[in-house]
C-alpha positions as CSV (number, residue, x, y, z in Angstrom):
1,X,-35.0,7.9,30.3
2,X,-37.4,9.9,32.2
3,X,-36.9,10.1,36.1
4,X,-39.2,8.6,38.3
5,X,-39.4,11.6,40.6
6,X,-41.6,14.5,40.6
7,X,-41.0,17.0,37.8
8,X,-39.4,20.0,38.5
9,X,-38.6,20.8,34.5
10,X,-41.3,20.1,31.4
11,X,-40.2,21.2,27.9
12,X,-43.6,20.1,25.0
13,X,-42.5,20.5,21.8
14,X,-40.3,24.2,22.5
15,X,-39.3,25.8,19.1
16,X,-37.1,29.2,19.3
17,X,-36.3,30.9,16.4
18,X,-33.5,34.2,16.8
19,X,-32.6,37.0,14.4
20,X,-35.1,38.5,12.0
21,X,-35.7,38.2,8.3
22,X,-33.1,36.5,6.4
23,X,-31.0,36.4,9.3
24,X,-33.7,33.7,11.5
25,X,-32.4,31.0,12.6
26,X,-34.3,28.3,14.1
27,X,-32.8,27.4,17.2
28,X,-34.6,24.7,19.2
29,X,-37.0,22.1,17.0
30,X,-39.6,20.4,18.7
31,X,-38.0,19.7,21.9
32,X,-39.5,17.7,24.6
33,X,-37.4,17.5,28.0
34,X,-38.7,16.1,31.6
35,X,-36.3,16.4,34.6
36,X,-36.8,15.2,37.6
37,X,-37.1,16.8,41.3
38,X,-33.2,17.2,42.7
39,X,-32.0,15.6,39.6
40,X,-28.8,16.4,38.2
41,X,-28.5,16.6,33.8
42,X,-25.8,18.1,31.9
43,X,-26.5,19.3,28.5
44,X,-23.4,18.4,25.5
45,X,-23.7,18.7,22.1
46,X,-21.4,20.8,19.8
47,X,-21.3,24.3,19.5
48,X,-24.3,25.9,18.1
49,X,-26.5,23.1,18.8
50,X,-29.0,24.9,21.5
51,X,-27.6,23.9,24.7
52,X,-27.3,27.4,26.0
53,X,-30.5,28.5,24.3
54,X,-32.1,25.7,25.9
55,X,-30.9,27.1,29.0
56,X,-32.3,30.2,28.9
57,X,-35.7,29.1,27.4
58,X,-36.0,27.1,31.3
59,X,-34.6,30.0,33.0
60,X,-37.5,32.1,31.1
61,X,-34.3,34.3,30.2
62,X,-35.7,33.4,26.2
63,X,-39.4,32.9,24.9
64,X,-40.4,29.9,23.6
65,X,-42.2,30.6,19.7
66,X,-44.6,27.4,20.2
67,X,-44.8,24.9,23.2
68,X,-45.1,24.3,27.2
69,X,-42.5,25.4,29.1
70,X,-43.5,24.2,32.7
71,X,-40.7,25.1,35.4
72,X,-41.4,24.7,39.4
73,X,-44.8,24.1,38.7
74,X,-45.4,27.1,37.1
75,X,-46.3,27.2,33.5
76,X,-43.8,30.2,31.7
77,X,-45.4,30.4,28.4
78,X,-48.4,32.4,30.6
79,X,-46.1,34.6,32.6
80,X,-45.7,38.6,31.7
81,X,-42.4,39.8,32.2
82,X,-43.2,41.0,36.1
83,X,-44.5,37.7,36.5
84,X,-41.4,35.9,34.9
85,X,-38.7,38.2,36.4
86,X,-40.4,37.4,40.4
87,X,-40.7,33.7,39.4
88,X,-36.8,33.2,38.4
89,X,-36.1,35.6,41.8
90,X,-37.5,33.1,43.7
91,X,-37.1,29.9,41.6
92,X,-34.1,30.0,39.3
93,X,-30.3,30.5,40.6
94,X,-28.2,31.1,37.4
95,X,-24.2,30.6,37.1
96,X,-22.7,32.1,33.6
97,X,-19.1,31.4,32.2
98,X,-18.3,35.0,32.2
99,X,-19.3,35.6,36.3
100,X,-21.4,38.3,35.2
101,X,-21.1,40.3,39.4
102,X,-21.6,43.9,39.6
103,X,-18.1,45.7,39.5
104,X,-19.0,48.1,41.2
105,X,-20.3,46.2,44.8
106,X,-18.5,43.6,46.8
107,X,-18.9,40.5,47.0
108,X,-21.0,40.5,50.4
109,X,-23.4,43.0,48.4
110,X,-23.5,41.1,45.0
111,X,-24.7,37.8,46.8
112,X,-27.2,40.1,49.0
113,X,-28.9,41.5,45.4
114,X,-31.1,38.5,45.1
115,X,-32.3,38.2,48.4
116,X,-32.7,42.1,48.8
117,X,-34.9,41.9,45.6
118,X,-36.8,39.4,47.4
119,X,-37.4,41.8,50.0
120,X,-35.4,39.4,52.8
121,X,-34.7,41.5,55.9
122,X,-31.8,39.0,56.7
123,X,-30.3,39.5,53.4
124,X,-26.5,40.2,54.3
125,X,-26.7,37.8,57.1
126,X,-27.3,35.1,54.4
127,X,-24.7,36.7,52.1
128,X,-21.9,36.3,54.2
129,X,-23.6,32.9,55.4
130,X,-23.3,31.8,51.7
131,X,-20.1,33.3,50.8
132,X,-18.5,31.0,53.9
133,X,-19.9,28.0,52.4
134,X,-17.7,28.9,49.1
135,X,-14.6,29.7,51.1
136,X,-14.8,33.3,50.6
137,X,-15.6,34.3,54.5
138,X,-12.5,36.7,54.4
139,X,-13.2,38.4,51.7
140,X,-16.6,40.0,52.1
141,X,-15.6,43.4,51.2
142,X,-13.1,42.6,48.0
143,X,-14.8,44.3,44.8
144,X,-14.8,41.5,41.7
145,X,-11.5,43.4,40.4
146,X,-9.9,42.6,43.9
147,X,-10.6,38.5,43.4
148,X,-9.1,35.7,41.1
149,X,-11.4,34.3,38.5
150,X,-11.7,31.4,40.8
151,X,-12.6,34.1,43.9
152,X,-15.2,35.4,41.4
153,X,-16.9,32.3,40.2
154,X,-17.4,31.0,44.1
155,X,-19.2,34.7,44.5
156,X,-21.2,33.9,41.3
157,X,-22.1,30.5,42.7
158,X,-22.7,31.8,46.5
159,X,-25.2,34.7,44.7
160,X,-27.0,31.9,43.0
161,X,-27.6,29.3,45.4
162,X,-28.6,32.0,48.3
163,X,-32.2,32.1,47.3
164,X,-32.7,28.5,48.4
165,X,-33.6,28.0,44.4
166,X,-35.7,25.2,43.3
167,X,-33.4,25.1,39.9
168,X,-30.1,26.0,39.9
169,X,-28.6,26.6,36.0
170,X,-24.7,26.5,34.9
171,X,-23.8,26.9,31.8
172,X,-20.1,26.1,31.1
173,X,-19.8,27.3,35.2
174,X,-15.8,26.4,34.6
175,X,-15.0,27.3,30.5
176,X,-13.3,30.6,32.4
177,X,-11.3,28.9,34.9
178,X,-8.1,26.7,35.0
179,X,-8.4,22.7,35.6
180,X,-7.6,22.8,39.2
181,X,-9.9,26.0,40.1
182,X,-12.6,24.8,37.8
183,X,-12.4,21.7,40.0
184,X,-13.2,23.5,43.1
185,X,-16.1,24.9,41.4
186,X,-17.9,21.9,40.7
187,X,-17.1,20.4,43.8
188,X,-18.9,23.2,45.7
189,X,-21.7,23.4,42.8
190,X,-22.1,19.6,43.6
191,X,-22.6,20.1,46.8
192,X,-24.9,22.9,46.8
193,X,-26.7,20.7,44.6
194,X,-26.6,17.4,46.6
195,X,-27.1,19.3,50.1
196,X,-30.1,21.8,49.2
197,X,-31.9,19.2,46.7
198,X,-31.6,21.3,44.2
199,X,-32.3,20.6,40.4
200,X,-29.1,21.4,38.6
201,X,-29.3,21.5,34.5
202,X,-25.5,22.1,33.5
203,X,-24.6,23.2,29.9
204,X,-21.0,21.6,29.8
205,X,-17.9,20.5,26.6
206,X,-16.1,18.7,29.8
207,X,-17.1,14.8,29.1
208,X,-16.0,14.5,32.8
209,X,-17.9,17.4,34.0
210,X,-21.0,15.8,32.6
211,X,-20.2,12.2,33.9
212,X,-20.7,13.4,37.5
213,X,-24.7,14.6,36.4
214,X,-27.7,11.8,37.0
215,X,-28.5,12.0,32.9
216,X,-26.7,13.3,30.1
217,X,-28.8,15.3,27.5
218,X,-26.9,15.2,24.4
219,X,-28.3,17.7,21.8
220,X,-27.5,18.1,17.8
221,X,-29.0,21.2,15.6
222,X,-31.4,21.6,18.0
223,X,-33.0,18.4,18.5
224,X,-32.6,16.0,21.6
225,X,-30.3,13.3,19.8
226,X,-30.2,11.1,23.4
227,X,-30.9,11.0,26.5
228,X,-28.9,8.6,28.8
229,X,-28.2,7.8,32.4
230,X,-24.6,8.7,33.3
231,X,-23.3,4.7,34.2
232,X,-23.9,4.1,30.0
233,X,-23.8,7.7,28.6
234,X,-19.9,8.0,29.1
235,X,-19.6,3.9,28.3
């Protein structure tokens, strides 16, 4: 089912291939995806079957080998890597598994990065605006060492949604995390989502997790098996 609303995400006929030689793999096969304007979709399949690649090819993290990949409007398939890097500055908020901060800043300074790259005079302001919002307004100047898993993951989240991005990206935001802080995560992720009109596209094995997205994606070997709205998709 393709939303009604304007598109924020077009995928035409993406192949990826990774590796080299005898080691090439072909990734994603033919894939067409549309998403709408502040919808939600979570992306299951099992493991190997392209979610995360799929991820990155939207987040023009990873080049497509043959298709559109149209994101925000802009088309990525045309974009040098100046181009691409400014586009997902502005555009594209990212959450990984793994956190991924900077050890070696706090967590007032790795939610600032983002909109000090964007040259944003207020950028701390809206750091420790952000980092309130995720229940982290005490602890501005903990290092990522210093903070729980859970700590981290709000910081991860706060970093991503300060840009204002038009797309916000988790992949398995909670695989790290125990039930009951993994919870708090999506609530807040939700929210972000819901409050900001975000697009979120969430790579996700939690069948729960995925129930609370607009449209699940399900993929297999690289191919869009279904698509479904979330009222039948967990039926």
């Amino acid at each position: 089912m393709v939303s009604p609303r304007a598109t924020a995400v077009a995928l035409r006929g993406v192949n990826l291939s990774l590796g080299r030689g005898a080691a090439r793999v072909h990734i994603l096969k033919d894939v067409d995806l549309h998403i709408g304007r502040g919808e939600a979709i979570g992306l299951v399949g099992p493991s190997g079957s392209g979610k995360s690649t799929l991820l990155m090819v939207t987040a023009g993290l990873e080049r497509a080998d043959t298709g559109s990949v149209n994101v925000a409007g802009e088309e990525l398939t045309k974009l040098g890597e100046d181009a691409l890097a400014r586009f997902r500055g502005r555009n594209v908020g990212i959450v990984f598994q793994s956190f991924h901060l900077i050890p070696t800043m706090t967590a007032l300074e790795n939610v600032a990065v983002p909109l000090e790259l964007a040259g944003e005079a207020d950028a701390f302001e809206r750091a420790a605006r952000e980092l309130a919002l995720v229940g982290l307004g005490e602890r501005h100047h903990h290092y990522p060492a210093q903070l729980s898993g859970g700590e981290q993951q709000r910081v991860a989240l706060a970093r991503a949604l300060a840009p204002n991005p038009a797309i916000l990206i988790a992949d398995e935001p909670t695989g790290n995390l125990d039930e009951s802080t993994g919870r708090q995560i999506v609530d807040l992720m939700f929210a972000g989502h819901v409050e900001r009109g975000t697009t979120l596209i969430l790579v996700t094995h939690d069948a729960s997790l995925a129930a609370r997205c607009d449209r699940i994606v399900r993929l297999r070997s690289g191919r869009i098996e279904s698509e479904q709205p979330r009222e039948t998709a967990v039926a």
